[in-house]
C-alpha positions in Angstrom: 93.2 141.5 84.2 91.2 138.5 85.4 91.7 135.4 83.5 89.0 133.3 84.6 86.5 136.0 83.8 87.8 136.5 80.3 87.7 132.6 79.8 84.2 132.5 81.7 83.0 135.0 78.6 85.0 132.3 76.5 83.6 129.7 77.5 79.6 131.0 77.6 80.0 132.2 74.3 81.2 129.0 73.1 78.0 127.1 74.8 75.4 129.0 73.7 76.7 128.9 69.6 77.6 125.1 70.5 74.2 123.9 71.9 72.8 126.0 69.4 74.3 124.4 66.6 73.8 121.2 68.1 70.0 121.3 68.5 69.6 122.9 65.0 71.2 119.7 63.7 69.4 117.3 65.6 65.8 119.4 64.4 67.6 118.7 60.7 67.8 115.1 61.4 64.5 114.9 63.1 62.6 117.3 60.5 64.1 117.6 56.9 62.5 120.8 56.3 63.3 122.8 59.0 66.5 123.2 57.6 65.2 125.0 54.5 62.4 127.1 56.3 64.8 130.3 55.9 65.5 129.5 52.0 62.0 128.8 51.0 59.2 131.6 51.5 56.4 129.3 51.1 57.5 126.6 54.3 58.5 129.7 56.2 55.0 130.7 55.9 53.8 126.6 56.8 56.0 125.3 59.4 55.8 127.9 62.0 56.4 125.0 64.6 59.8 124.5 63.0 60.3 128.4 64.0 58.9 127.9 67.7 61.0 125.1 68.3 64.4 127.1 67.1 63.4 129.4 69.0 63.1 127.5 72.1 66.4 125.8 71.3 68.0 128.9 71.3 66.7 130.1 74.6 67.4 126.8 76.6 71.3 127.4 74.6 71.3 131.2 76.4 70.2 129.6 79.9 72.7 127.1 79.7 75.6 129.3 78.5 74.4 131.5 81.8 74.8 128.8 83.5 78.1 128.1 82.2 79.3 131.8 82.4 78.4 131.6 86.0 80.2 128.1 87.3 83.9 129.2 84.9 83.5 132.0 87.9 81.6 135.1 85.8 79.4 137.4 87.2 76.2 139.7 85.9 78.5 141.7 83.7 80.4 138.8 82.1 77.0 136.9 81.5 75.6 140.4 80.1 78.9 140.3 77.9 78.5 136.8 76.5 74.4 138.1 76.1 75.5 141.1 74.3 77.8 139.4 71.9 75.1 136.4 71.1 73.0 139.0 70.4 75.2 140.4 68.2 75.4 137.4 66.3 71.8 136.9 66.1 72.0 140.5 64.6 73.9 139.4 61.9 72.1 136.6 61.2 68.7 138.5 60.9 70.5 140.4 58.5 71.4 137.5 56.5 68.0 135.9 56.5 65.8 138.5 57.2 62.2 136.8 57.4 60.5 136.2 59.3 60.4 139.6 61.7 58.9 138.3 64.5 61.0 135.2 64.7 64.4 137.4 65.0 62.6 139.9 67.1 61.8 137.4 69.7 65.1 135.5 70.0 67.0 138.7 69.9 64.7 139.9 73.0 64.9 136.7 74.8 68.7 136.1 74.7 69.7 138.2 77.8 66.8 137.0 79.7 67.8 134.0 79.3 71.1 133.8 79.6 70.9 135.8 83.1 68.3 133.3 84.3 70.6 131.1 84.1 73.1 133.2 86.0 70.4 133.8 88.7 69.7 129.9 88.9 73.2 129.1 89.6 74.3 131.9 91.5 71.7 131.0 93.8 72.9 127.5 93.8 76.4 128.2 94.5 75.6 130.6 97.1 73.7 128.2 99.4 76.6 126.0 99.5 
């Protein structure tokens, strides 16, 4: 059993739901509302920017837990790993908050792209040098 790629899975995982929490505090502090927009129907239906901009949190959170995966010493099927469980997570959490459907939908399909994107960039990276 290889330690470093167990901790490499450890330690994407643990980016991605860090960062991720991270920026949804910060859009909390910088925009009150966005942190009701999955309670209240009516600024779910108004603040759609609030929903892009989770949504693009989340994503740059996958690259950079790819990146992460990828430098700890993982490889394609320890970043798919750590993709797999975030998306498992964002499973549940659909589940739990249901709308809207093409939020979830969205950052459920972009989490392994991302995520292996930023495998690519860093493998690349580390394999010039």
């Amino acid at each position: 059993m290889n330690y470093i790629k167990i901790l490499s899975v450890i330690v994407g995982f643990g980016t991605i739901g860090s960062l991720s929490s991270l920026f949804a505090k910060v859009q909390g502090w910088l925009f009150a509302s966005s942190l009701e927009i999955f309670i209240n129907q009516e600024l779910a239906v108004t603040n759609i920017s609030q929903f892009i901009i989770k949504l693009f949190c989340v994503w740059v959170s996958c690259f950079l837990g790819g990146i992460a995966t990828t430098k700890i010493g993982g490889k394609a099927r320890e970043n798919l790993i750590v993709g797999k469980l975030i998306m498992l997570v964002m499973g549940w959490l659909w589940l739990s908050v249901v709308n809207p459907i093409w939020f979830w939908v969205l950052m459920v399909l972009g989490v392994l792209p991302c995520v292996f994107l930023g495998y690519k960039v860093t493998y690349a990276e580390m394999s010039k040098t």
